[in-house]
PyMOL commands that place a pseudoatom at each C-alpha (Angstrom):
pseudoatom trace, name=CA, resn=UNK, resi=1, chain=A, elem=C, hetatm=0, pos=[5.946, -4.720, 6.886]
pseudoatom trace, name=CA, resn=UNK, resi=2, chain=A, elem=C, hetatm=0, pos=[2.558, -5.210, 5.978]
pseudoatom trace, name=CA, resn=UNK, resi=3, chain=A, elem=C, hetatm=0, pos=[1.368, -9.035, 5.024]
pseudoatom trace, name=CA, resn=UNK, resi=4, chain=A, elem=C, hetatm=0, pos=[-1.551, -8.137, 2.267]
pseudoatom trace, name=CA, resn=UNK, resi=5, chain=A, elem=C, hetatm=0, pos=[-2.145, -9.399, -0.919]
pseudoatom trace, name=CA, resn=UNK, resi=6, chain=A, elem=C, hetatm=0, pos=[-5.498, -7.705, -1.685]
pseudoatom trace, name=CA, resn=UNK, resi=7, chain=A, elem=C, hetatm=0, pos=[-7.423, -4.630, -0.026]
pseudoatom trace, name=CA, resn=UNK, resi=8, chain=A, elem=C, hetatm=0, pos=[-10.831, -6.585, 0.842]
pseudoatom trace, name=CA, resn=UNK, resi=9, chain=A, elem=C, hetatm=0, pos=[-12.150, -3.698, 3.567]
pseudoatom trace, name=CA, resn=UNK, resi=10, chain=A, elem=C, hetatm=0, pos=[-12.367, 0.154, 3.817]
pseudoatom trace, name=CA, resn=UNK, resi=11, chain=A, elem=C, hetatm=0, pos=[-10.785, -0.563, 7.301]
pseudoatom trace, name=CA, resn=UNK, resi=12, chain=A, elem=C, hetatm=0, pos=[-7.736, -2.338, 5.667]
pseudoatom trace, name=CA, resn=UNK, resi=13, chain=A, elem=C, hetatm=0, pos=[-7.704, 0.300, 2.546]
pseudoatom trace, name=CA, resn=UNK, resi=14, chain=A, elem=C, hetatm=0, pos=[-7.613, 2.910, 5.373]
pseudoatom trace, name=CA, resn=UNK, resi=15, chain=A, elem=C, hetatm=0, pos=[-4.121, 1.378, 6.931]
pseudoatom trace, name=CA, resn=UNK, resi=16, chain=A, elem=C, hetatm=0, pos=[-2.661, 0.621, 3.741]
pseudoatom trace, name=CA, resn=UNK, resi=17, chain=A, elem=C, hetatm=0, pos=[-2.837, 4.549, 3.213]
pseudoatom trace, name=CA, resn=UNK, resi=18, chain=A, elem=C, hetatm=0, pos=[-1.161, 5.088, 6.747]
pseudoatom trace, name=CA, resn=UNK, resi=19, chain=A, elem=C, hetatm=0, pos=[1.799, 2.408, 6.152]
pseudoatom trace, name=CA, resn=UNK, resi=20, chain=A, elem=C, hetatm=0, pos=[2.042, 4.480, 2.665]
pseudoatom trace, name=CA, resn=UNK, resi=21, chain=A, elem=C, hetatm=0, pos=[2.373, 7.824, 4.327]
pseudoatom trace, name=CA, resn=UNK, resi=22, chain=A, elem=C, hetatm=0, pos=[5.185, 6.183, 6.628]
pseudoatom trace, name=CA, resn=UNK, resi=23, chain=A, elem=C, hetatm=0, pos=[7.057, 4.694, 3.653]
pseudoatom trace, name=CA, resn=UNK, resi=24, chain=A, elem=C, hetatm=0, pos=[6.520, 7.899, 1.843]
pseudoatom trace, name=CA, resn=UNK, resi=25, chain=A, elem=C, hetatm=0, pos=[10.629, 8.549, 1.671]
pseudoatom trace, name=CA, resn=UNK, resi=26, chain=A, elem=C, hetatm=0, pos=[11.922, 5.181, 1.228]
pseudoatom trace, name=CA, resn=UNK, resi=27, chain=A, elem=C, hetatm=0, pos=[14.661, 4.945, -0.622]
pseudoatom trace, name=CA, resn=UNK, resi=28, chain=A, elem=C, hetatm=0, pos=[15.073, 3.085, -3.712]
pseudoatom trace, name=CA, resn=UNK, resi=29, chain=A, elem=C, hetatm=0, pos=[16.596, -0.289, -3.649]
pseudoatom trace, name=CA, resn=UNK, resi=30, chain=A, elem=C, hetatm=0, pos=[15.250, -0.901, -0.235]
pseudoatom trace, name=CA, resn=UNK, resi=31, chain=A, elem=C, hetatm=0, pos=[13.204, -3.520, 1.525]
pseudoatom trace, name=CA, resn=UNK, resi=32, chain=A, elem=C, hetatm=0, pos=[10.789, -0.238, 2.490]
pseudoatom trace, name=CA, resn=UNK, resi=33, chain=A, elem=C, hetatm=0, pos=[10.848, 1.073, -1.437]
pseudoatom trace, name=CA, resn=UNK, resi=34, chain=A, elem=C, hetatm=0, pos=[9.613, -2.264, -2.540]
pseudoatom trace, name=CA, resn=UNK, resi=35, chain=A, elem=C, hetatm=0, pos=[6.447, -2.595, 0.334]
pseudoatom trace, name=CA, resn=UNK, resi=36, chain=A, elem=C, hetatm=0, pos=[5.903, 0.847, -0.683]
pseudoatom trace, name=CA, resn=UNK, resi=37, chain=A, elem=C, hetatm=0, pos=[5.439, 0.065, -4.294]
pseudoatom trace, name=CA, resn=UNK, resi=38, chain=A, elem=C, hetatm=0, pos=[3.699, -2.888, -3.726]
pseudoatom trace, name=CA, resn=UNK, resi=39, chain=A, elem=C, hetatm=0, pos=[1.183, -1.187, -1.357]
pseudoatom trace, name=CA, resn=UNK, resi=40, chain=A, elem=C, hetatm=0, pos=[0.478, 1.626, -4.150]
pseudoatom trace, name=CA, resn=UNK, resi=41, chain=A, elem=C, hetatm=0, pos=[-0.335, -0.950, -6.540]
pseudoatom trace, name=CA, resn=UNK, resi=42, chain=A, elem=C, hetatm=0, pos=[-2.798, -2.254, -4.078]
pseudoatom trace, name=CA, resn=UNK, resi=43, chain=A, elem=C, hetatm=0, pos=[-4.426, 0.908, -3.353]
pseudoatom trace, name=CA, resn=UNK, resi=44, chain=A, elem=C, hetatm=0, pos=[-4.818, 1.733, -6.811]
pseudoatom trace, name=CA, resn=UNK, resi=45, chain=A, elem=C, hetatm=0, pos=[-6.562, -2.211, -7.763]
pseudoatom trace, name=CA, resn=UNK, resi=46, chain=A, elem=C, hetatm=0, pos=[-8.422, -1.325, -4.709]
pseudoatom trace, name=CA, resn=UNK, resi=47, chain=A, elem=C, hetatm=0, pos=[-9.791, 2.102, -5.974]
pseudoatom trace, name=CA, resn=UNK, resi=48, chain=A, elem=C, hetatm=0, pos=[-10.403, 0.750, -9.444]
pseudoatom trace, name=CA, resn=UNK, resi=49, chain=A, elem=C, hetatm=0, pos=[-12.797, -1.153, -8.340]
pseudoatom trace, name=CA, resn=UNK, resi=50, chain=A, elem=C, hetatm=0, pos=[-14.427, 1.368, -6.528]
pseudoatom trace, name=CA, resn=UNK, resi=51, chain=A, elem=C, hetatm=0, pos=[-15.222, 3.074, -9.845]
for i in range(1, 51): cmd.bond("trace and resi %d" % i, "trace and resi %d" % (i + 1))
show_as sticks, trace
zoom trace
């Protein structure tokens, strides 16, 4: 499980979207399903700001 509260880095934006692509198939009501969710939330703040 990724520890990350905030994509500060293209570095760290660039393993967010590797533990992403791991969790792609979580299922829901799972520990996995909720990083994953959390992580795409991230990555989208991340590339809103970008813009």
């Amino acid at each position: 499980m990724m520890d990350i509260e905030k994509i500060t880095s293209e570095e760290e934006y660039r393993k967010v979207l590797q533990r992403i692509d791991e969790l792609f198939n979580a299922k829901k009501d799972t520990p996995e399903y909720e990083e994953l969710q959390h992580l795409t939330d991230l990555v989208d703040d991340y590339e809103d700001g970008l813009l």
